[in-house]
N, C-alpha and C positions, 0 to 999 in steps of 0.2 A: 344636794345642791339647793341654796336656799332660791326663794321668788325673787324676782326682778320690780324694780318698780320702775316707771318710766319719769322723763323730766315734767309734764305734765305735773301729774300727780308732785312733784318738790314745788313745781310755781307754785302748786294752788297751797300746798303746807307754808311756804314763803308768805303768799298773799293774807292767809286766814281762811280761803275759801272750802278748804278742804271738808269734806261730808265726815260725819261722825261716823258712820261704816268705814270709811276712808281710813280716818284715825285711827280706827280699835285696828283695822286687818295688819297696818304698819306697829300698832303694840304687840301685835300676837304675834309677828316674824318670828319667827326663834333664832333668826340670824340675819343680822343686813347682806344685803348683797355687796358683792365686793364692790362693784363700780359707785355704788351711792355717793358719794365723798368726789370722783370726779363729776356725775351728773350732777347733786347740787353747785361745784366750782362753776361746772361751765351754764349753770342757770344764772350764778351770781354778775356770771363773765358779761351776759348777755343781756344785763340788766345794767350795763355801767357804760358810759360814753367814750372812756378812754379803753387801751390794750394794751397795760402793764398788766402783769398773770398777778390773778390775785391767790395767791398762798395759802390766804386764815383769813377766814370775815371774824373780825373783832365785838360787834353791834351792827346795832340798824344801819349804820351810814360807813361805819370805818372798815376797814379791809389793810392787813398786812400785804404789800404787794411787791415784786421784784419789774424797779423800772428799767427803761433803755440804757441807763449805765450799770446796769444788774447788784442795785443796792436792794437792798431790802425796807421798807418804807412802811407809812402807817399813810395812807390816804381817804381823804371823803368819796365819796358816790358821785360828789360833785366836781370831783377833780383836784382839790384842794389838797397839797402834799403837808404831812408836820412833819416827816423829815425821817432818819432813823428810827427803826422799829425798838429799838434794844434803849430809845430813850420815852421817858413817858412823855407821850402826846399830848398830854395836859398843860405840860409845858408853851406849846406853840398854840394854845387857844385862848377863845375870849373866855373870860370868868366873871359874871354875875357874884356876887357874894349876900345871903340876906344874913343879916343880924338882929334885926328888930323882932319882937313878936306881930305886929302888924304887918312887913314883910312875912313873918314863916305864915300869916292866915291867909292871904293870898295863895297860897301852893298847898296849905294843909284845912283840914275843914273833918270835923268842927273841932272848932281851939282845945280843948281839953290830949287832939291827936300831937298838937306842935312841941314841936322842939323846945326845950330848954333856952332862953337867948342867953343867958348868966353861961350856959354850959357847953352851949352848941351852934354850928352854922350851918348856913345851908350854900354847897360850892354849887352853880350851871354850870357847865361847859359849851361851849358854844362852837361850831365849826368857825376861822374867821371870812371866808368866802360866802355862803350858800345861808349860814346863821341855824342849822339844823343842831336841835339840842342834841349833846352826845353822851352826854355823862350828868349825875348828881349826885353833890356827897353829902353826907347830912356827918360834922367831924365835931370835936369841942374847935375852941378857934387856936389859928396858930399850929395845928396839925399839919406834915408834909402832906402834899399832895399825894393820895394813892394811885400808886401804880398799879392796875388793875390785873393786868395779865401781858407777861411778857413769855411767851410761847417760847417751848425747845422744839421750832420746826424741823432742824436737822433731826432727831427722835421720832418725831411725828411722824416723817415722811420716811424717813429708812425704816422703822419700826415697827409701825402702826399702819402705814398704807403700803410699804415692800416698794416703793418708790424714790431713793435716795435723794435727796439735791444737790447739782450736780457744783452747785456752790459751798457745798457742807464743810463748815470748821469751829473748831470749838470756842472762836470768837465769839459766835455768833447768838448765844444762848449767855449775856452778859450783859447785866443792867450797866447801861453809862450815862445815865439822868447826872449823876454826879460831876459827871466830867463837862457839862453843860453848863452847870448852876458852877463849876468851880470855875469855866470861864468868862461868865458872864460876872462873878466875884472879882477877878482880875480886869475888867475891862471899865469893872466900878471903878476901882482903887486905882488907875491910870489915869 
């Protein structure tokens, strides 16, 4: 049976606080413990203002979440919903775009680090609520937007943690970014 860690110890790995003895004892586990994966969830739970179950923390602020009408969802920390998980969230935020080389020395230092501007851009993402950076792409221009990770939670959860979801179907592991952008295509051309 392997060690247990307690939620304690996940705030302080969450926060940064965590002691370097702390760190190495959690690299030498020779096996997580089974519950880890629910005591970080329910650290992550306990740190957010709302109580839709958060699923998958995506980054710092976003979390796949299943709300009151038991969709599956990409939300901020701050509350802010972008909508179905199975479409890129990128889509529903604010986006800074820099193009200049004056713009990339701003973010990059010292110039000789920056971007290409002839070859490359630099995307923010923005939450549109709260304004908490969430993303940054560094692409040539004119790139689709990357979709960064669209998780197979049904695999996860029946797989990987012997936890099934009790919503499981093979819908639900399908990117439909497309079906978004193809109706907002038609709503152009109307």
């Amino acid at each position: 049976m392997s060690e247990s860690i307690d939620k304690d110890l996940i705030r302080q790995l969450l926060d940064g606080t965590i002691s370097d003895d702390d760190v190495q004892r959690l690299q030498r586990m020779p096996d997580k413990d089974a519950d880890r994966f629910w005591q970080y969830a329910q650290v992550l739970q306990e740190r957010v203002s709302w109580d839709d179950q958060i699923l998958l923390r995506l980054n710092d602020h976003l979390y796949v979440v299943r709300d009151k009408a038991k969709n599956r969802i990409v939300k901020c920390d701050c509350g802010h919903e972008f909508g179905d998980y199975r479409i890129n969230w990128k889509l529903h935020s604010l986006v800074r775009v820099r193009k200049t080389l004056d713009e990339f020395k701003k973010v990059y230092a010292p110039e000789p680090a920056c971007p290409e501007p002839e070859w490359q851009e630099i995307r923010e993402f923005y939450c549109p609520n709260c304004v908490a950076q969430l993303a940054v792409e560094v692409v040539p221009p004119g790139f689709p937007l990357v979709f960064e990770m669209l998780p197979d939670l049904d695999r996860l959860y029946r797989d990987f943690l012997g936890k099934p979801l009790e919503d499981e179907a093979p819908d639900w592991y399908e990117d439909r970014s497309e079906q978004l952008l193809a109706a907002w295509g038609q709503k152009l051309s109307s």
